[in-house]
C-alpha angles and dihedrals in degrees: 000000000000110000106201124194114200136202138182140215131263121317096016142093146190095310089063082078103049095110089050109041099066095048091056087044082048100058089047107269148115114262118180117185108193141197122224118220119286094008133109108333091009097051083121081068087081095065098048099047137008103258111223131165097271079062098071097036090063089043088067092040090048102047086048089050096045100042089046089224116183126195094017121193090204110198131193121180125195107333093001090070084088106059096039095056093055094049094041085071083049098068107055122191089001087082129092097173141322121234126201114199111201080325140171104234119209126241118192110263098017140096151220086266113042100088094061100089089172106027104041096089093051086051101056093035086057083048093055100050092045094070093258092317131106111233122235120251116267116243086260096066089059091067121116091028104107087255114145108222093260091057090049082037086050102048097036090059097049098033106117127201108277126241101261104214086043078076100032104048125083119260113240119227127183101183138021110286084209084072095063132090104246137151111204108204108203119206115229114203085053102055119343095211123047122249115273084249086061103036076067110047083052086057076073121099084219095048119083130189128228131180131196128185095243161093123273098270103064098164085071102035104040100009091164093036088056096045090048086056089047092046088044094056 
């Protein structure tokens, strides 16, 4: 039995993944959604400790620790590549494989935002003037991403402001991404080609490449689509 422990990206927690979760238990595996600090239902965390990046990455290590999960499917979809990827070499033998699903990938020094050479001004001053969050996207930015107005209408409505350094600070790697086993699953209708950093993690014999024809949050717009790719990896 897989035991898959799932993330999503920013602004969002366990509930992005409600129409994912029962078709993997159905098909007789383990299927964790999990909150990252100061999202969603843990949006109190805030108050009692600053959330970084190193925050969430211990969020995923420590769920798969406590839980004493074997043989995990970790899966981070959009922000919550980063952390994911850091925590899938963590691990350790506990990992079967890690997924990113239209995700960002860490490299060691770098951030959410470094590879935003245009955008990442206009991050960090919507960061700023957030308070130290990161404000969700307004129903307009979903456009274009195969969501039906009740999905757009869905996410817009639970998504949650976003831990500003989780996005700011540098990522920590102790070993090259490229080693692990890992599928990407790019997202069409988002982007057609994956990003340079990507194109060269797939170079790797442990990499492989998935495409599905949709928007960047999969979980909403092809929920069984997305949980067939994750049972078939």
């Amino acid at each position: 039995m897989t035991r898959f422990v799932l993330v999503a990206g920013a602004w969002l927690g366990s509930w992005a993944w409600d129409d994912v979760v029962p078709d993997l238990r159905a098909a007789g595996h383990d299927a964790h959604a999990l909150t990252l600090s100061g999202l969603a239902d843990r949006q109190h965390e805030r108050r009692d400790a600053p959330v970084d990046q190193q925050t969430h990455v211990r969020d995923i290590v420590d769920a798969v620790e406590r839980l004493d999960l074997r043989d995990v499917v970790l899966v981070g979809h959009s922000y919550s590549g980063i952390p994911v990827g850091q925590a899938a070499e963590r691990i350790g033998d506990r990992l079967s494989r890690v997924v990113f699903v239209d995700s960002n990938v860490p490299a060691d020094g770098e951030s959410f935002v470094s590879g935003w050479p245009d955008g990442r001004a206009a991050v960090e001053a919507s960061i700023a003037e957030s308070g130290g969050f990161w404000p969700p996207l307004p129903a307009a930015e979903f456009d274009g991403q195969g969501l039906t107005d009740e999905q757009i209408a869905r996410i817009v409505s639970g998504a949650t402001p976003h831990p500003g350094p989780t996005l700011t600070e540098p990522a920590r790697l102790e070993r090259p991404l490229g080693d692990l086993p890992a599928t990407y699953i790019k997202c069409l209708l988002d982007w057609p080609e994956p990003s340079p950093e990507v194109a060269e993690l797939l170079k790797s014999e442990h990499w492989r490449l998935v495409e599905m024809n949709t928007g960047h949050w999969p979980m909403f717009s092809q929920p069984h689509e997305l949980a067939q790719i994750l049972l078939q990896v």
